[in-house]
matplotlib code that plots the C-alpha trace (Angstrom):
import matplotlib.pyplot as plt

x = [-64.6, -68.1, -69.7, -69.9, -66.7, -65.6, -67.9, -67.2, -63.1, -63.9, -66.0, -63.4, -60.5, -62.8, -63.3, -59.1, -59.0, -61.7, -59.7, -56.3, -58.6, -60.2, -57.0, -55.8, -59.0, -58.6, -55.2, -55.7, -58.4, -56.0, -53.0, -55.5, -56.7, -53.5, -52.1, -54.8, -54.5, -50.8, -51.5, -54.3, -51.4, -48.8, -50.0, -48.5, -50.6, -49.9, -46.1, -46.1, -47.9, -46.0, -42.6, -44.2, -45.1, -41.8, -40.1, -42.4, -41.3, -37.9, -37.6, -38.7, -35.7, -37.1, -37.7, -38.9, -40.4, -42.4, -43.0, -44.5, -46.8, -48.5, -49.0, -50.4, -52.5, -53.6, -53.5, -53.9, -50.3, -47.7, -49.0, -52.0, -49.6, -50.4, -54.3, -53.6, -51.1, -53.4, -56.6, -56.8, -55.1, -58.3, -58.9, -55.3, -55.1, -58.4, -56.7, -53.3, -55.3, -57.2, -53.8, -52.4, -55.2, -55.1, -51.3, -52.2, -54.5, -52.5, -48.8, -47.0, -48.1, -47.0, -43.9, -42.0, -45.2, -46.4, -42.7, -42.7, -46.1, -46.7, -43.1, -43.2, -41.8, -38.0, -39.0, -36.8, -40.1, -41.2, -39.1, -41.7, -42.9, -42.3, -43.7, -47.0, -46.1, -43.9, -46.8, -49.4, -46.9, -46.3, -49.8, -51.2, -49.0, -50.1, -53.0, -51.9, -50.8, -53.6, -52.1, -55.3, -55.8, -56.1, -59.2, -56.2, -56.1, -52.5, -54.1, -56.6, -54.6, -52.2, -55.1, -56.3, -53.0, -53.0, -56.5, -55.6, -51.6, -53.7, -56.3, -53.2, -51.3, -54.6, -55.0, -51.3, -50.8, -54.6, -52.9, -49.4, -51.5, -53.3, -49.9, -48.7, -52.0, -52.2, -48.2, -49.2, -52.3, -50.2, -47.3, -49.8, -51.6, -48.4, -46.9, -50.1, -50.1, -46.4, -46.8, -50.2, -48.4, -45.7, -47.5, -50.2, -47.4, -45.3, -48.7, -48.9, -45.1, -46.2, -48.8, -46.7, -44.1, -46.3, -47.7, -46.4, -45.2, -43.8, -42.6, -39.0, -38.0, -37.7, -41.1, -42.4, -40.5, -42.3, -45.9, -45.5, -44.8, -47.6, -50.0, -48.7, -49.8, -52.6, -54.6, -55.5, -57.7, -58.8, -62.0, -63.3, -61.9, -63.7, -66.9, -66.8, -66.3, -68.9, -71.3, -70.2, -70.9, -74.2, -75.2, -74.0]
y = [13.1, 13.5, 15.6, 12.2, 11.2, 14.1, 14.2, 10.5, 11.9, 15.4, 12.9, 10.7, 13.2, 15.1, 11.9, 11.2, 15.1, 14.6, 11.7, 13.8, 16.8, 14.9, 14.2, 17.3, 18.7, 15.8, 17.1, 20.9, 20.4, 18.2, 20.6, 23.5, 21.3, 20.7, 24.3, 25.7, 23.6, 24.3, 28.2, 27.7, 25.3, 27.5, 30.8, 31.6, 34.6, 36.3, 36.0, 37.4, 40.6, 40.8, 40.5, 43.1, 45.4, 45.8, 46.0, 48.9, 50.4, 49.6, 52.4, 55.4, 57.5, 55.9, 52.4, 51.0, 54.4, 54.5, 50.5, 50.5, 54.3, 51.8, 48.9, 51.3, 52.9, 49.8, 47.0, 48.9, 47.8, 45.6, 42.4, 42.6, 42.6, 39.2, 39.6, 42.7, 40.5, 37.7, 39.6, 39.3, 42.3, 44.7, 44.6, 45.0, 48.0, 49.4, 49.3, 50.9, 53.7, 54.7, 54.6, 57.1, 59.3, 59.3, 60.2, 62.8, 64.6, 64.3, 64.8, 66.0, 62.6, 60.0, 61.9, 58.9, 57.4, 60.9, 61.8, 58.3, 58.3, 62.1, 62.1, 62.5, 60.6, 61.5, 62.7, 65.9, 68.2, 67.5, 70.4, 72.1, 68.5, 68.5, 71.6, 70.1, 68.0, 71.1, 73.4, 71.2, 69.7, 73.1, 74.4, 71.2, 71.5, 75.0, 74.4, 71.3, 73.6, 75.8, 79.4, 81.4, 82.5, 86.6, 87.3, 88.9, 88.1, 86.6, 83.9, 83.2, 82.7, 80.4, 78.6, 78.0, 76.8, 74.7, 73.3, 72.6, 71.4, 68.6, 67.6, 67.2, 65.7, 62.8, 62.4, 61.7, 59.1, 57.6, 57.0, 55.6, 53.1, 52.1, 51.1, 49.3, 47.3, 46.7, 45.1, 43.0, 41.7, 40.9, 39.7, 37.3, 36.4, 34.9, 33.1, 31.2, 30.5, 29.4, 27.3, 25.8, 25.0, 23.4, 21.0, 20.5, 19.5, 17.3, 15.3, 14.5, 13.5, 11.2, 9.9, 9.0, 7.7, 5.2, 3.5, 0.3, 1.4, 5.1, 7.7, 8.6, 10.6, 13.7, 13.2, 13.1, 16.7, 18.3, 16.6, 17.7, 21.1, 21.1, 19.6, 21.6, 24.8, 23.9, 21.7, 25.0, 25.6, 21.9, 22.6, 24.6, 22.1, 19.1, 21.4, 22.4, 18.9, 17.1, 19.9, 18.6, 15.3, 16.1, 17.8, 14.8]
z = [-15.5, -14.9, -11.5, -9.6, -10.0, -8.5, -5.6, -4.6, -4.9, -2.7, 0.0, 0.2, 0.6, 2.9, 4.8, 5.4, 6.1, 8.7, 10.3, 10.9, 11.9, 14.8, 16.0, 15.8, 17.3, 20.4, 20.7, 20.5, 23.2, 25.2, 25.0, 26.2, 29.4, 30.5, 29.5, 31.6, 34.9, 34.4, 34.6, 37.7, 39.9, 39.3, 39.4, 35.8, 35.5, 38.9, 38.6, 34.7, 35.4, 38.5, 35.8, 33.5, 36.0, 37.9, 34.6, 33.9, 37.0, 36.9, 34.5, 37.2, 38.8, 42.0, 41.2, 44.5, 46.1, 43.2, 43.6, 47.1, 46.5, 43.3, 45.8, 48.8, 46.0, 44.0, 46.8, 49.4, 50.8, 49.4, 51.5, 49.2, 45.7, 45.2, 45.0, 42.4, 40.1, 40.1, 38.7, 34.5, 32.6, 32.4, 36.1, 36.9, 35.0, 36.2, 39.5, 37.9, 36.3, 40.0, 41.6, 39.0, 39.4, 43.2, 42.5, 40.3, 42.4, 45.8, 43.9, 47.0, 48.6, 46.3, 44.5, 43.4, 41.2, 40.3, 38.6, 37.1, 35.5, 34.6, 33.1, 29.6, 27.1, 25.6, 22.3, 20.5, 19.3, 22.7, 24.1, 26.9, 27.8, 31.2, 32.2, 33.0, 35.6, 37.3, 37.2, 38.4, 41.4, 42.3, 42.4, 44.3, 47.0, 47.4, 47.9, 50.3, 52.1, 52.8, 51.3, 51.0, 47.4, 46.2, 44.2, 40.9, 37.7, 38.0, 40.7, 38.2, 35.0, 37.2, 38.6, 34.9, 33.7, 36.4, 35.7, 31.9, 33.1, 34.7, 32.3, 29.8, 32.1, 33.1, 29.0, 28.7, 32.1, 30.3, 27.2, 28.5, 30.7, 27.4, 25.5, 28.9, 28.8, 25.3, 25.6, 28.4, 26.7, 23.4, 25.5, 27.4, 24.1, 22.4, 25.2, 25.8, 21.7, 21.9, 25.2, 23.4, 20.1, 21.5, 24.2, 20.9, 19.1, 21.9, 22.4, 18.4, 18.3, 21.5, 19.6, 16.3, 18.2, 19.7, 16.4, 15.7, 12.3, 13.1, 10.5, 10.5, 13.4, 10.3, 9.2, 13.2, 14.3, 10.6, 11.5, 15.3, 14.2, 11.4, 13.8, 16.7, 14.5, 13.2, 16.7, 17.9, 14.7, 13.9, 15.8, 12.2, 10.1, 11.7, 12.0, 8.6, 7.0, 9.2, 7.8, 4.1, 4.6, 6.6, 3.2, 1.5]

ax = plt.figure().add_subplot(projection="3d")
ax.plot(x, y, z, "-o")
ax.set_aspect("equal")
plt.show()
């Protein structure tokens, strides 16, 4: 077989592939459009985060003390929750992370989100762990409440512990946000790749089911799931193959 044999064999392949790829790139585009107005008419966004963040918070010894002190600090007051849950991820966390820092400055103000988010976490070495959060509670509020400090060594040392009690303690509520915002971000990611597969795939089983000569109903439920799986990446293939004919 010489090298034009096989060139008139790869263009025509290429050409049936292009075919099902267009399809699948119509489709992909399709399921997107409709995924996307779904999310903006319902608000999909808004009431996930508000699901991952109360689960979050379900976990604090006082759930819904600790609930309201993050909306006061993050929304400004639970009537603004809605305009918080409704930002994307990064900006809700931004607003998360200011709120924990306000709690960790003022401790004595906002004790229910303070003990949630400078807890740390359950781990067996960790046997000192929550020390931190003790020492820097207890020096905050005296200072709150305005007991004048002694020029001694002892005030000193404790005002140093203190000092280092709450840079440890802003590195540890910095890193616990992170993994929080990093879940949320994945979580988000997959259910809009599972809800985009699936309608992708819905709209190709549509479309078989509506040729004159179908496949079996077997072969349509494996080609919706194929295509389903692959529309969201069709985009390449068409661009890729148009490109190899171009050259041709």
């Amino acid at each position: 077989m010489d090298t034009s044999t096989i060139a008139v064999a790869v263009e025509n392949l290429s050409g049936k592939i292009l075919d099902y790829a267009l399809l699948l790139a119509a489709i992909g585009t399709i399921a997107m459009a409709l995924l996307e107005l779904i999310k903006s008419v319902t608000y999909w966004r808004r009431h996930f985060h508000r699901r991952r963040l109360e689960r979050w918070l379900a976990t604090a010894p006082e759930s819904k003390a600790a609930h309201q002190q993050l909306m006061l600090l993050a929304a400004g007051g639970p009537g603004n929750a809605d305009v918080l849950y409704d930002q994307p991820t990064a900006k809700l966390m931004g607003q998360v992370q200011a709120a924990a820092n306000v709690a960790l400055d003022f401790p004595s103000k906002y004790p229910a989100f303070y003990e949630f988010i400078a807890a740390m976490p359950q781990v067996r070495e960790l046997r000192d762990g929550g020390d931190d959060a003790k020492v820097w509670s207890r020096f905050s509020a005296e200072r709150m409440e305005g007991r004048p400090r002694k020029a001694s060594v002892a005030d000193d040392t404790q005002a140093r512990g203190a000092a280092q009690a709450r840079a440890r303690l802003g590195n540890l509520v910095s890193r616990k946000l992170d993994v929080l915002q990093n879940e949320i971000e994945f979580a988000w990611a997959r259910l809009n790749q599972l809800w985009s597969v699936t309608g992708g795939g819905a709209l190709l089983a549509w479309v078989l089911l509506n040729q004159k000569s179908h496949p079996s109903p077997e072969l349509v439920v494996l080609l919706s799931l194929l295509g389903g799986l692959v529309a969201p990446f069709a985009k390449d293939v068409v661009s890729a193959l148009t490109s190899l004919r171009a050259r041709r």
